[in-house]
C-alpha positions as CSV (number, residue, x, y, z in Angstrom):
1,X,-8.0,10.9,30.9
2,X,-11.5,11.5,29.1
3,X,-12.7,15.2,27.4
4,X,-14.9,16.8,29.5
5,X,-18.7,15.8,27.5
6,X,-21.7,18.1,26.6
7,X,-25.4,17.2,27.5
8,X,-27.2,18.2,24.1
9,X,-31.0,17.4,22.9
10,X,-32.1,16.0,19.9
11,X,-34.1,18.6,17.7
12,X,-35.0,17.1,14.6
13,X,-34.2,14.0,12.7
14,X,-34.1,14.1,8.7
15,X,-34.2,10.7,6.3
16,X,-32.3,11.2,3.5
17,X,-34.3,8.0,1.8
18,X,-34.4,4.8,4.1
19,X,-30.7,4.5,5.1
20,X,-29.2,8.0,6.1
21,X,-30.3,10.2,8.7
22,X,-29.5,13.7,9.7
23,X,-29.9,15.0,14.1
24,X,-30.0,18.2,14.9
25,X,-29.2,18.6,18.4
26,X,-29.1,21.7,20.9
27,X,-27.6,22.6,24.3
28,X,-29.9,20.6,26.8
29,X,-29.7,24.1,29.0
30,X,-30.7,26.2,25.7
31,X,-26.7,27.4,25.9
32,X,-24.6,28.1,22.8
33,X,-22.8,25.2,21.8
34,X,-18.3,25.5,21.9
35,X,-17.3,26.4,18.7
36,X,-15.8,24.2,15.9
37,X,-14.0,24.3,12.7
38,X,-15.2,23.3,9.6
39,X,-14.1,19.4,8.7
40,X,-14.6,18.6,12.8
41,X,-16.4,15.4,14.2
42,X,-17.9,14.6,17.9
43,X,-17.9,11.3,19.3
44,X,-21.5,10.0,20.2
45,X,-22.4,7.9,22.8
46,X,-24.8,5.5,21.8
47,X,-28.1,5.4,24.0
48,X,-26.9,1.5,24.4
49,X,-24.0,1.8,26.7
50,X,-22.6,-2.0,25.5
51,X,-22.0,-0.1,22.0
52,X,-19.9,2.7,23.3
53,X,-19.1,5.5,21.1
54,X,-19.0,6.5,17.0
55,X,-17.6,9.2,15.5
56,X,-19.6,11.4,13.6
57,X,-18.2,14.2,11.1
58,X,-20.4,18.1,11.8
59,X,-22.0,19.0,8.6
60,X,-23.6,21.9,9.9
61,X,-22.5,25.8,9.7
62,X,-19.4,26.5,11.5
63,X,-20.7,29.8,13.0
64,X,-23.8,28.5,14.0
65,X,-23.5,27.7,17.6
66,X,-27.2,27.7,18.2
67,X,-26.9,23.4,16.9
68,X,-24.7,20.8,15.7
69,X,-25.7,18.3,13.1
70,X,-24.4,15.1,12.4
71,X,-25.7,12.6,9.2
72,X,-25.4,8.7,10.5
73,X,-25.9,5.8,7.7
74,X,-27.2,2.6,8.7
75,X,-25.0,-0.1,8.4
76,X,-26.8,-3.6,8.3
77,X,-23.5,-5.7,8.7
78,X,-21.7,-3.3,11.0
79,X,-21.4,-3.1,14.9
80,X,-24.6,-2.2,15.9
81,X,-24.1,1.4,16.5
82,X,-26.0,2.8,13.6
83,X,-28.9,0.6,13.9
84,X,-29.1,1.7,17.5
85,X,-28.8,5.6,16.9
86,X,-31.7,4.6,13.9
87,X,-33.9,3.2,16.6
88,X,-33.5,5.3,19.9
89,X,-32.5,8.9,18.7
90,X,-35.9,10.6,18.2
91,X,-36.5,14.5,19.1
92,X,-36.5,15.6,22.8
93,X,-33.9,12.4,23.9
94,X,-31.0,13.6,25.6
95,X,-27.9,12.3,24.6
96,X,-23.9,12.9,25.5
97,X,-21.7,13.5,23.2
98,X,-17.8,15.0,23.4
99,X,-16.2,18.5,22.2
100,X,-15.6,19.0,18.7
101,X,-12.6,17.7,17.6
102,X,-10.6,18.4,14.4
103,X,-8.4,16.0,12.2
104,X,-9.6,16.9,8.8
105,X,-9.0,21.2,8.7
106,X,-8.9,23.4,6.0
107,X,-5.5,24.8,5.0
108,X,-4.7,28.1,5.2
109,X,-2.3,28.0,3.0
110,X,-4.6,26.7,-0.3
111,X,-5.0,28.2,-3.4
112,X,-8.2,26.2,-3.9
113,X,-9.8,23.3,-2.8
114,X,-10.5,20.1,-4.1
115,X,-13.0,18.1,-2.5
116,X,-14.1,14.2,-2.9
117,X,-17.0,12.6,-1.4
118,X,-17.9,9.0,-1.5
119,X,-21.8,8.9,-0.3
120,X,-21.9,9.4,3.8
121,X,-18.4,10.8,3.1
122,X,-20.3,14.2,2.1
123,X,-20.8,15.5,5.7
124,X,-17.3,16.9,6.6
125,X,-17.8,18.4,3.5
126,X,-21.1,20.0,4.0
127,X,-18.8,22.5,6.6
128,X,-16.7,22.7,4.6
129,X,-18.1,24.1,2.0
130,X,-20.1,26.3,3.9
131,X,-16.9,28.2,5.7
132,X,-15.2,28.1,1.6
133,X,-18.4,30.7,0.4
134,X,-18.2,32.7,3.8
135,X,-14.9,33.4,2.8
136,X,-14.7,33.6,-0.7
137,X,-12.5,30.6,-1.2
138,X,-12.2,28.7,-4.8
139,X,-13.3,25.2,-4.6
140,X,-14.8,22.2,-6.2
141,X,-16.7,19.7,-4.5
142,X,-17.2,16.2,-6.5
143,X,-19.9,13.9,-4.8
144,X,-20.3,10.3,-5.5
145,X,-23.3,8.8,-5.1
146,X,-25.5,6.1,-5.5
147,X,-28.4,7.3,-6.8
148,X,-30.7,10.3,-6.4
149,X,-32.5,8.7,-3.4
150,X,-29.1,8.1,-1.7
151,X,-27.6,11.4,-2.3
152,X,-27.6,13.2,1.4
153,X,-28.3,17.2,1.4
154,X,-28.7,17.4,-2.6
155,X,-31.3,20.0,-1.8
156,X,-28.7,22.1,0.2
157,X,-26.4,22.0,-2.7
158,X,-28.5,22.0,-5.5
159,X,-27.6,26.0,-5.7
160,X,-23.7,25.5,-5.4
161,X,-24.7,22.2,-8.8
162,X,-26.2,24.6,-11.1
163,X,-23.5,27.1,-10.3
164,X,-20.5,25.1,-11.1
165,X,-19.2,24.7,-8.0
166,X,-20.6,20.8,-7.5
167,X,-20.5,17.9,-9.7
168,X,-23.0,15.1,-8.3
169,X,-21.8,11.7,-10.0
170,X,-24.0,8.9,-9.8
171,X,-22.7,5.5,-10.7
172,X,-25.9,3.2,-9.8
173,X,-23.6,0.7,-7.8
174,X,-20.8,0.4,-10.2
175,X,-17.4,3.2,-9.7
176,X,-17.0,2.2,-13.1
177,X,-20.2,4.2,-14.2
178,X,-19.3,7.4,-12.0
179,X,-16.4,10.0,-11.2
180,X,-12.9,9.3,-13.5
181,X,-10.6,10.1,-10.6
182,X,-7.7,9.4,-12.6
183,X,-8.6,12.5,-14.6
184,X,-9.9,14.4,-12.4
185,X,-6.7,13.9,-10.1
186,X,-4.6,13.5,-13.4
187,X,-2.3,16.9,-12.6
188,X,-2.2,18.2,-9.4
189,X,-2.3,22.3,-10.2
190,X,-0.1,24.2,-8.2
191,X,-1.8,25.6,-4.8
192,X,-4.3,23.2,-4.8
193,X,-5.3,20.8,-1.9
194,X,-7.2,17.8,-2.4
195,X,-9.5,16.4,0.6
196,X,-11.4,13.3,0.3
197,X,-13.4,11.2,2.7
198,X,-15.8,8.3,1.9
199,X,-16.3,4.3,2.1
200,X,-13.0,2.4,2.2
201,X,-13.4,1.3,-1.7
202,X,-13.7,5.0,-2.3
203,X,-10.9,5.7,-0.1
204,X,-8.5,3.1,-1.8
205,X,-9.9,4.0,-5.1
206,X,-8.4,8.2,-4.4
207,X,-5.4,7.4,-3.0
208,X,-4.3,5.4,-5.6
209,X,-5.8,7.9,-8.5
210,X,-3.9,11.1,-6.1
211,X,-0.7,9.0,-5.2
212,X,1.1,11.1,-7.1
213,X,0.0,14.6,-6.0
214,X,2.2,16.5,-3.6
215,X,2.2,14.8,-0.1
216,X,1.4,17.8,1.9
217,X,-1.7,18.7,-0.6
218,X,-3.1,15.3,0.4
219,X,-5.7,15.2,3.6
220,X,-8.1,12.9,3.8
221,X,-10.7,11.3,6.6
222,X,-10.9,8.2,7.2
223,X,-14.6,6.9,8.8
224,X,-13.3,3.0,9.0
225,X,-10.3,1.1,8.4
226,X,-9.5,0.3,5.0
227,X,-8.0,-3.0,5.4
228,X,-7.5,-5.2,9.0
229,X,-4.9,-5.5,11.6
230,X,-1.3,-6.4,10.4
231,X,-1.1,-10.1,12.0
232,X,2.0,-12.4,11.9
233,X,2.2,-15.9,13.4
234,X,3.5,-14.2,16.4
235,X,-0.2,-11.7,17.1
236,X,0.1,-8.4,15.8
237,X,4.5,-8.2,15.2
238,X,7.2,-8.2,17.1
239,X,7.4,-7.5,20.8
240,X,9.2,-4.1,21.6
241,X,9.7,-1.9,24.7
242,X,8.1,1.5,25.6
243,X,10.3,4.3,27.5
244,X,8.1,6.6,29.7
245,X,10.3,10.0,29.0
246,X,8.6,11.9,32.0
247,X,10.1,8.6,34.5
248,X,12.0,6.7,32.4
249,X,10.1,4.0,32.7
250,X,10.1,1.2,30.7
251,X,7.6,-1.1,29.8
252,X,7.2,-4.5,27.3
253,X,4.3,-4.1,24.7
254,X,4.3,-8.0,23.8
255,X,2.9,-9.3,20.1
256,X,-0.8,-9.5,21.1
257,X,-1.1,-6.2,23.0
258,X,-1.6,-2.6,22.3
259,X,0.6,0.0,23.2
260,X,-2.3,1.7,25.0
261,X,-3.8,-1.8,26.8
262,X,0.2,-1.9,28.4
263,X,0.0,1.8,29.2
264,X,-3.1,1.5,30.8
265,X,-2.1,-1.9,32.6
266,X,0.8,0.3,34.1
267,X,-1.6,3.0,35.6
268,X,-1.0,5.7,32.5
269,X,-4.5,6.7,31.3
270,X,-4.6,7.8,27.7
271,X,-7.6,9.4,26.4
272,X,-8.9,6.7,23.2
273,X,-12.1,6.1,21.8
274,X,-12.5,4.5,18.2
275,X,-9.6,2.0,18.9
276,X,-9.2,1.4,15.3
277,X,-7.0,4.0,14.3
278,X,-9.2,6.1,12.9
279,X,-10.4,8.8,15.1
280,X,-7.0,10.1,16.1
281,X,-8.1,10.5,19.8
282,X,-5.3,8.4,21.6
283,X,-2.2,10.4,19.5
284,X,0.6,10.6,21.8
285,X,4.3,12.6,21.1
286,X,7.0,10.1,21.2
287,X,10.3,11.4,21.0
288,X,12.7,8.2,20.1
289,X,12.4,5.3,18.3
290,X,10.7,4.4,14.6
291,X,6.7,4.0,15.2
292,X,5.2,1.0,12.9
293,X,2.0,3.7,12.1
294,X,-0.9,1.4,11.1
295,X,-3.5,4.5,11.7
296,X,-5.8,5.9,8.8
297,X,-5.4,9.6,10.7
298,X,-2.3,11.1,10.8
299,X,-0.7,13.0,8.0
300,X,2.5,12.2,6.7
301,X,4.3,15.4,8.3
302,X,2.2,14.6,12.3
303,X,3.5,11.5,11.5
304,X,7.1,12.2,11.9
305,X,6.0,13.4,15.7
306,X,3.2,11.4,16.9
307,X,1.4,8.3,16.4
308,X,-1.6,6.3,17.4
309,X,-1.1,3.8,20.4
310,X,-4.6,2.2,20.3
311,X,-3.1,0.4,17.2
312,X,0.3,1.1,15.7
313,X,3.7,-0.5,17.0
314,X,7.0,0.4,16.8
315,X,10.0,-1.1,14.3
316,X,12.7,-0.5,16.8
317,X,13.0,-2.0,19.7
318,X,12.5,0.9,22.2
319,X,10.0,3.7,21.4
320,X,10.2,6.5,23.6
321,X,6.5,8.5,24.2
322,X,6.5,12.2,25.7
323,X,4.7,10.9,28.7
């Protein structure tokens, strides 16, 4: 099962200094684009069909449906799908890409706002903080950074800098140089909600700093896995069985398979695309059993209903999924 896709054309490419780009892309037909939320990201397929698909975080205006943009950093020792988009996306390609998808909202419910960024981290943030002035909301957006030539969209925020309402920290390659997050997450003030997305150092680095904030306040987007796959001597733990609740079904997930490679095996197509646990795209329901989560996606509360099958397991012996 695969989200219907949207045919859009590259407008514009901006360098934010060597390695971080932003693409503006447009309907291919000149039509307005679906809508999306502040905090949502598209999945991108790369011009080089071998590197199948990255997720990329919207920083652009929520109400604008005229374009979508989307910031990529290139990453020299990663899997090839930045330094692909660097070399093929160039104004007036066509590209595919899917519907906007949201994992990383706004809360209604907030008092105010507290966000983090860790370098690339910035662009659900950019949305973000766009939708926060349209409506009036209090926040605080701290951005970690490198170095003024690695600081994406400092010119776009440079009003929201002088008036308080960001901090630009740059640490010149060293956290210890940059942001205190143990004081600036030191007490968490009632009503607030922290979000924070960034490079898994950064990520580790906040969670640890917020760990004792509120569980609920907490949201956060993950862009790659903080740490690798859970093995044991047996593959990745203990084999366990998988009830189909819609047939009753029942299936074996051995130690070196995924949940969604057996599903799939057994003819039940599940929609999936990161494979990592970090896009969210493969959640599925599951109504019995005790998941083993090993995602970076859900929240502690979605948690408790769904969980990821491209890469989380279960600690009882049968899990049963609302399939």
């Amino acid at each position: 099962m695969t989200s219907p896709t949207l045919k859009v054309r590259v407008q514009s490419v901006t360098s934010f200094g060597s390695d971080i780009r932003c693409y503006e892309v447009t309907d291919a037909q000149g039509e307005d684009l679906p809508e999306f939320q502040a905090g949502s990201h598209i999945d991108v397929h790369v011009p080089d069909a071998t590197l199948g698909v990255r997720q990329y975080s919207l920083c652009s205006d929520p109400r604008d449906r005229n374009c979508y943009r989307f910031a990529v950093q290139r990453e020299i020792n990663g899997r090839g799908g930045s330094k692909r988009i660097f070399e093929g996306l160039v104004p007036g390609l066509e590209l595919t890409i899917s519907r906007p998808r949201n994992n990383f909202p706004l809360q209604d419910t907030a008092r105010r706002h507290l966000l983090l960024a860790g370098g690339i981290g910035v662009t659900p943030m950019i949305s973000m903080v766009l939708e926060l002035q349209r409506q009036g909301g209090d926040f605080m957006l701290h951005y970690c950074a490198r170095s003024p030539e690695r600081t994406a969209f400092l010119e776009t925020l440079r009003p929201l800098v002088e008036n308080g309402l960001v901090a630009v920290h740059w640490d010149g390659g060293d956290p210890s140089k940059g942001l205190d997050l143990r004081t600036v997450l030191k007490e968490p003030p009632p009503g607030t909600h922290l979000y924070y997305c960034g490079p898994p150092g950064f990520m580790s680095a906040v969670a640890a700093a917020s760990a004792h904030w509120p569980g609920e306040s907490v949201h956060r987007e993950y862009f790659a896995p903080v740490s690798e796959p859970k093995f044991t001597d047996g593959g990745f733990g203990p084999p366990f069985l998988v009830k189909i609740a819609s047939t009753g079904r029942i299936v074996e997930v051995p130690s070196d398979r995924s949940v969604l490679s057996v599903l799939r095996d057994h003819g039940i197509q599940i929609e999936a695309q990161c494979e990592l646990g970090v896009c969210g795209t493969c959640r599925t329901r599951y109504l019995e059993g005790e998941p083993d989560h090993r995602d970076f996606v859900l929240e502690a509360d979605e948690q408790n209903r769904e969980m990821t099958v491209c890469c989380s397991r279960s600690k009882s012996l049968l899990l049963v999924l609302d399939l």
